[in-house]
Each structure stands twice: as C-alpha cells, then as structure tokens.
C-alpha positions in Angstrom: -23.8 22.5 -13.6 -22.4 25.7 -13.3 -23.4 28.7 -15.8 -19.5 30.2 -15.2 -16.5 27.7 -15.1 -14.9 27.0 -11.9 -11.7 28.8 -11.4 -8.3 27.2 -11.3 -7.9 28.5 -7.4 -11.3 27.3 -6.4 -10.1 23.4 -7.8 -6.8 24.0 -6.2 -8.3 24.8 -3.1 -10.5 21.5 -3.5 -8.1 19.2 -4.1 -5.7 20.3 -1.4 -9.0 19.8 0.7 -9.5 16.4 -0.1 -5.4 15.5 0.0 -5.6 16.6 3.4 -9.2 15.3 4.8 -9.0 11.6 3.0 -5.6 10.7 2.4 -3.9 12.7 4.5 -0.9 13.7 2.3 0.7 17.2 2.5 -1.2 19.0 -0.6 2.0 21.6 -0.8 3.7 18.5 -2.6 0.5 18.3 -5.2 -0.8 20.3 -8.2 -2.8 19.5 -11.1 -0.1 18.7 -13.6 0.9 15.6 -11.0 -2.6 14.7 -11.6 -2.7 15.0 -15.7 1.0 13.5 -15.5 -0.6 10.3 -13.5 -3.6 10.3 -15.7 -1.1 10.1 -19.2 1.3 7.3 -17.6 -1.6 4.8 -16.5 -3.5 5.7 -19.9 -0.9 4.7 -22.0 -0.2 1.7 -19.5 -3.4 0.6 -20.2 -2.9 1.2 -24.7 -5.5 3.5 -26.2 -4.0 5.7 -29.0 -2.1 8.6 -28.3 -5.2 10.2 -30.7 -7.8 8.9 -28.2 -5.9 10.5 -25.0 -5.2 13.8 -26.9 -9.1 14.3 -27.2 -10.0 12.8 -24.2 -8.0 15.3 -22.4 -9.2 17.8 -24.3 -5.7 18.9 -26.1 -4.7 20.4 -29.4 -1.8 18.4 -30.2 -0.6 15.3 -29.3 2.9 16.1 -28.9 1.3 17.3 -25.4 0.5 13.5 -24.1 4.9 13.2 -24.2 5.2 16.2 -21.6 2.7 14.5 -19.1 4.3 11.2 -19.8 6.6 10.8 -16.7 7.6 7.3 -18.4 8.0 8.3 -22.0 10.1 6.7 -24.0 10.0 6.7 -27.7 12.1 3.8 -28.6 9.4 1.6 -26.8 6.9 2.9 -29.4 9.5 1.9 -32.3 8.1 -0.4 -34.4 11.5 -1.9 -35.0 11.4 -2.7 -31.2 8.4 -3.9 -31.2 9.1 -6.4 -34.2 12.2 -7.9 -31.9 14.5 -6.8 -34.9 
C-alpha cells in the first residue's frame, strides 16, 4: 500500500500498458470513464440497488450511476412497466 495515492497519469499510463501488452487494443480509444461506464451497465445488468453501486463506487449521489449508464433508461425502472400495466 502506498502512503501517497497514485496519480491519475500514473493509472493512465498503466492501463494503456496493459491495453497494449495483453489485449492488444489501441489505448488512444480508452480512458477511465469507459471503464466506470462498463462497470455501471453490467452492474445494473446483474440488479443490486442503485444505493449499493453509488457506495460501492465510491459516489456522492446517485444521480451519478445515470451518467455512466451507457444503457439507461428510466422507463425500464417504472414500476408501471414493470407491473405490465
């Protein structure tokens, strides 16, 4: 454990390193909001509470979890929708 947190550049610069060295992808195309977006979209996939994600990734509010959410949509959390009415 480090007694100073990483930098942002210094996990930038590891992730592109790995992109390139184990999957071969073009890191230029990749940032860490792709990541948290990814992370959001298969969470709520998989159904925890929007409450559990928002502390799990370590936000304040969890209007946040909507702007990572590639696949938002709140009519599929309706619980009109949900009742088939």
């Amino acid at each position: 454990m480090h007694e100073t947190g990483v930098s942002g550049d210094a996990l930038h610069a590891m992730l592109h390193s790995c992109m390139e060295d184990a999957l071969r992808l073009v890191p230029s195309a990749y940032g860490f909001r792709g990541l948290r977006a990814g992370y959001v979209v298969q969470a709520r996939r998989n159904g925890p509470s929007t409450e559990l994600l928002t502390r799990v990734g370590r936000r304040r509010k969890p209007q946040t979890m909507n702007v990572y959410d590639r696949a938002f949509n709140p009519a599929d959390r309706n619980s009109v929708m949900l009742l088939g009415l």
